[in-house]
N, C-alpha and C positions, 0 to 999 in steps of 0.2 A: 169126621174131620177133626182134625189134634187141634186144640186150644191154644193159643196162643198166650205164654206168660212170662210176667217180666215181672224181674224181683229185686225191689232196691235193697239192698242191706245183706246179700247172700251168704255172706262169710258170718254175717252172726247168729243167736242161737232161733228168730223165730227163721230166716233166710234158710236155713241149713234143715231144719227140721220140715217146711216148706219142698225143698232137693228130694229130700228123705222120703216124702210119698210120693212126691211124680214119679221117683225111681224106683215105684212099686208095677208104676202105670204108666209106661213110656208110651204107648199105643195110645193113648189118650191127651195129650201133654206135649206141645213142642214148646220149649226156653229159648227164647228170642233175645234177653236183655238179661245181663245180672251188671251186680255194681258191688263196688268195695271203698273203701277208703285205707283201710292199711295191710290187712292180713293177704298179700297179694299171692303167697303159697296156696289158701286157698282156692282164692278164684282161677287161678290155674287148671286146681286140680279139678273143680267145679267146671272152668270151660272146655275141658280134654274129654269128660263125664257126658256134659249136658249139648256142648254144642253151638251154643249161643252167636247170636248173627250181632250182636253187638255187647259192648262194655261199658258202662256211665260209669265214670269216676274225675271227682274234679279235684283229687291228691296227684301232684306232678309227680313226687316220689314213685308212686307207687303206678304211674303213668310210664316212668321208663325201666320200670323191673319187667314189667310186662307188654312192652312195643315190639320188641324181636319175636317173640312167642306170637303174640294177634298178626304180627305181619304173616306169618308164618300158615297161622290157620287163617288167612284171610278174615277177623274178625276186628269191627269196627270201632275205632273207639271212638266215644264222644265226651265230651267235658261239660255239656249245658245238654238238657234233654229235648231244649226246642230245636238240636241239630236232628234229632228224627224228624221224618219225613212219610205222608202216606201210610202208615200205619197205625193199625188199630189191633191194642192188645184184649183177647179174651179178659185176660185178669189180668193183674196187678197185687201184685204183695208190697206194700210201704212198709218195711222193717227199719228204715236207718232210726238209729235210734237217736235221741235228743230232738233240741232247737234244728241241727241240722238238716233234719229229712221233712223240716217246712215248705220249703221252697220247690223239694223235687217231689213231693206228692204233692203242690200244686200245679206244677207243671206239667206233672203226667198224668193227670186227670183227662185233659184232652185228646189222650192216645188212649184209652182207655173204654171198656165198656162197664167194665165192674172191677173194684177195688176194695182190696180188704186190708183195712187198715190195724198195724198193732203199735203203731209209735203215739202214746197218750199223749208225750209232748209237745205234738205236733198241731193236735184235736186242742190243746188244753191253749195253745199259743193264737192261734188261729183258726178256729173251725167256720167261722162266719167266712170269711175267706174260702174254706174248703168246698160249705156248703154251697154257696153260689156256683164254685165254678162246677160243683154235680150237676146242678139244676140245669147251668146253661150247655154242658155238654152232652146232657142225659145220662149219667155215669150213675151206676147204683152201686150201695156202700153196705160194706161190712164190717164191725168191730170185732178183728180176732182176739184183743183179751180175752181170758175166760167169763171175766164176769159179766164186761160187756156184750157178749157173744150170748149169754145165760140169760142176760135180761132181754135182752131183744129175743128169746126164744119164749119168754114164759112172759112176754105180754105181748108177743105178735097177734093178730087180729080183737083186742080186747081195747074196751071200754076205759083209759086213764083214768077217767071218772071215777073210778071205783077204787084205785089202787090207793092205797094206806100210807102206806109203806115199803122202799125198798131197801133190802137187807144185804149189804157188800162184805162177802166173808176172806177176813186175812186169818193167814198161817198163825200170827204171832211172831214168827220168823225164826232165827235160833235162839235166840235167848227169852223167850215165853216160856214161864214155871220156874226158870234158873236162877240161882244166886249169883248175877254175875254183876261184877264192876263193871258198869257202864263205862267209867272214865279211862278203863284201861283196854280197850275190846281194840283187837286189831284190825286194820280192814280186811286181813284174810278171812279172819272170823265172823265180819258182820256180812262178808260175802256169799257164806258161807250157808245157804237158803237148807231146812230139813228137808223140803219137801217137793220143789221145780231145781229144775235144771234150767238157767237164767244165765243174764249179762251179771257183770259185777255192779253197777250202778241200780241197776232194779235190785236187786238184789240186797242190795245195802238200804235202796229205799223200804224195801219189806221189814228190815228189821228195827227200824225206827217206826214203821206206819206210813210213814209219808209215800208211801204207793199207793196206799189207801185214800188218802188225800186227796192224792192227786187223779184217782180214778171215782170218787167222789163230781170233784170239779166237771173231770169228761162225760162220766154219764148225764150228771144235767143238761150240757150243751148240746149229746148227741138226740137224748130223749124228748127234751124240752119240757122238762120239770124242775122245780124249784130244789134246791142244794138240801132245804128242810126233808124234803121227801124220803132222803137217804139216810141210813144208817151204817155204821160197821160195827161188825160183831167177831169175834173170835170163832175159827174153827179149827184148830190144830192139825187135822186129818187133812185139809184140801182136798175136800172130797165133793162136799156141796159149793158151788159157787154163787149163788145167787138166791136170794127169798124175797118173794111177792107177796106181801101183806095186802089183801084183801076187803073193801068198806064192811063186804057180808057175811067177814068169821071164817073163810074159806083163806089158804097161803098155800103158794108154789114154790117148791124149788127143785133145782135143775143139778142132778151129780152127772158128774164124770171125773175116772182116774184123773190123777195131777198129769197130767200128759197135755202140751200145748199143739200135739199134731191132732187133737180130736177137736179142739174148735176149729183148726187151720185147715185138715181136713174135710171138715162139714161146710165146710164156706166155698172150699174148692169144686166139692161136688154140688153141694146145694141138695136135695132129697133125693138123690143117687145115689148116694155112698152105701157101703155096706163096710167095716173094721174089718180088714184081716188081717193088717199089720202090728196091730197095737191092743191092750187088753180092752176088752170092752166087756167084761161080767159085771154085774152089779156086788158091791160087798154086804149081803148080808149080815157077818158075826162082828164085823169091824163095830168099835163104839164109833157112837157121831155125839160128839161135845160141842157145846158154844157156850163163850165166854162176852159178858160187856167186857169193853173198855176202861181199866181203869185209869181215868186223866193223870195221874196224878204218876204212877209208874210210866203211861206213856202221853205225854204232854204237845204230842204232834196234833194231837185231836183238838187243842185249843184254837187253831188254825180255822175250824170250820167254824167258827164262834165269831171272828173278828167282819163281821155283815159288810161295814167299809171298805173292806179290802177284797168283797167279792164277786167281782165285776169281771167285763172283759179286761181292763187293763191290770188289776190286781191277779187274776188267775196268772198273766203273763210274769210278774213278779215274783208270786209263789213258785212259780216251775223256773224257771232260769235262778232265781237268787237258790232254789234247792241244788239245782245240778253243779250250779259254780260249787254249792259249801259240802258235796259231796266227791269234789273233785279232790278240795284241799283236804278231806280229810284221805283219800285215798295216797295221797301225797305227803301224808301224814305230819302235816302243817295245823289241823286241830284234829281237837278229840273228835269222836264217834257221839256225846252228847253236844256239844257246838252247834252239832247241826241245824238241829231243830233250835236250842237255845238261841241262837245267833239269828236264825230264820227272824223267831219273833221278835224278838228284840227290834229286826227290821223294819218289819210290817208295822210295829207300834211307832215307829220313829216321824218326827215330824216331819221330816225329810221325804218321807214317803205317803202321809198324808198331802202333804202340797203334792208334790206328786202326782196323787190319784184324782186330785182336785183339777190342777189346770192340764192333764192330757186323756185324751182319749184315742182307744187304736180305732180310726177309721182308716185305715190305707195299709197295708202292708208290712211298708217301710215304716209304720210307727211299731209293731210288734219290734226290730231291729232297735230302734233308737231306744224302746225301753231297755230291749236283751244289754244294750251298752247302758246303758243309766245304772242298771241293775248291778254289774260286774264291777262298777264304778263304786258300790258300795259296802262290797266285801274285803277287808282285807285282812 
């Protein structure tokens, strides 16, 4: 019997690379639900492909590019996910990327038997949230990051007890080993990844670090280990993803090609799969380098330093006050060092010490009131 999956976020790049192997394995695979918010050419050409008995999107715009066409294939659209009905999907892929894809991966937890999540933002804003409503629907979870995906493979049935250390390995981004003017980089260039094929917002976080950061924060919340546990380390290759330091002098780690269809893959099949799409050799003659962190050339890493600020309500801080100051620089309203610069600046400010002091996100709607507190203090 074909699987039933539904894909928030279709039109971007984990969405499409997601497309990319079921249309290896149609006989295996039925698409029930995809979703967009702007690129509506895609999803077009995705529901003429895939077939889909429904469309989520709550962009009006992008609601009446595509009404004549779903009237046409008979395919349904809905604007809130609790308009489904009676169904239960195999998987679930949570792609929308940002703050945004909060609400519709919790909402669609309860159409769900298994969800593989790649929006960090969403984990980093809410996971206490997330997790409950797994628990109360019986939903089991997957983190398709790679790294997240890496660590959950290389301490699945193991002892926490033991573990040391774990070792979160970035690119360095483009501009690692280069002479380059920070204050002058453009966002095409900070976009501009060596080594994944990405959004432009990740992307731009990778070359500041602040992805790293920020997949820091997720892994604590997903694992339930202390923020200290973690490390990052330079790997230029992205080739290893992930190191399990050991209490008893033994370390794991877990390669695979820079390809995002090999964790999103292996999460879809679960211990099925076999590659035939995508390279799967191992690289013997390749160097494999690893570099610390110099603070001082990358000053995003001070971040994980400020304790105060690293809470539930402070994580919510950090990811929103990062993605507003990554917009404006895309928008080329500040520099490319701003970011982070202006980041801390933030988090050190009184403003946000009171702040972190009289709220706490129990409810929801408070993850919302900070996202607005936060935007409130960028300008």
């Amino acid at each position: 019997m074909k699987k039933k999956v539904c894909i928030l976020g279709s039109t971007g790049s984990i969405g499409s690379s997601t497309l990319e192997i079921i249309s290896k394995d149609k006989k295996s695979f039925h698409v029930v639900l995809l979703s967009a918010n702007r690129n509506f050419k895609l999803l077009i050409s995705q529901s003429i492909k895939y077939k889909p008995k429904y469309i989520y999107s709550n962009n009006f715009f992008l609601i009446e590019k595509i009404k004549s066409f779903c009237k046409k294939k008979k395919i349904v659209i809905i604007t809130d996910i609790n308009q489904l009905k009676k169904i239960k999907f195999d998987i679930t892929v949570s792609a929308i990327s940002g703050i945004a894809g909060l609400l519709p991966t919790l909402n669609i937890i309860k159409f769900s038997k298994k969800i593989l999540i790649a929006n960090k933002e969403c984990i980093i804003c809410g996971w206490k949230f997330i997790y409950e409503e797994l628990k109360k629907y019986n939903c089991s979870f997957t983190p398709i990051d790679s790294e997240h995906f890496s660590i959950l493979n290389l301490i699945q049935n193991k002892n926490k007890g033991l573990i040391k250390n774990i070792y979160l390995t970035a690119s360095g981004g483009p501009f690692f080993g280069k002479k380059v003017n920070l204050k002058e980089v453009t966002p095409a260039q900070a976009a501009k990844h060596p080594n994944w094929k990405m959004g432009k917002k990740i992307s731009i976080d990778s070359a500041n670090l602040m992805n790293k950061i920020l997949e820091v924060i997720e892994a604590s919340l997903i694992f339930k280990m202390p923020i200290s546990k973690f490390k990052i380390i330079i790997h230029p290759q992205s080739l290893i993803h992930a190191i399990v330091e050991f209490k008893n002098g033994l370390s794991s780690m877990l390669h695979h090609h820079n390809d995002m269809k090999i964790p999103i893959a292996n999460s879809l099949y679960g211990d099925f799969y076999t590659n035939k799409a995508i390279n799967n050799n191992f690289v013997f003659k390749k160097k494999l380098s690893f570099y610390e962190v110099d603070i001082k050339k990358i000053p995003s890493i001070k971040i994980l330093g400020l304790t105060k600020v690293l809470n539930e309500t402070g994580f919510v801080l950090i990811n929103v006050l990062n993605e507003t100051l990554v917009h404006k620089f895309i928008q080329n309203k500040i520099l490319f060092t701003d970011i982070v610069l202006k980041l801390l600046n933030i988090l050190n400010s009184k403003t946000v010490k009171n702040y972190l002091k009289n709220n706490k996100i129990r409810h929801i709607n408070d993850v919302f009131k900070t996202y607005n507190f936060c935007r409130s203090l960028v300008h």
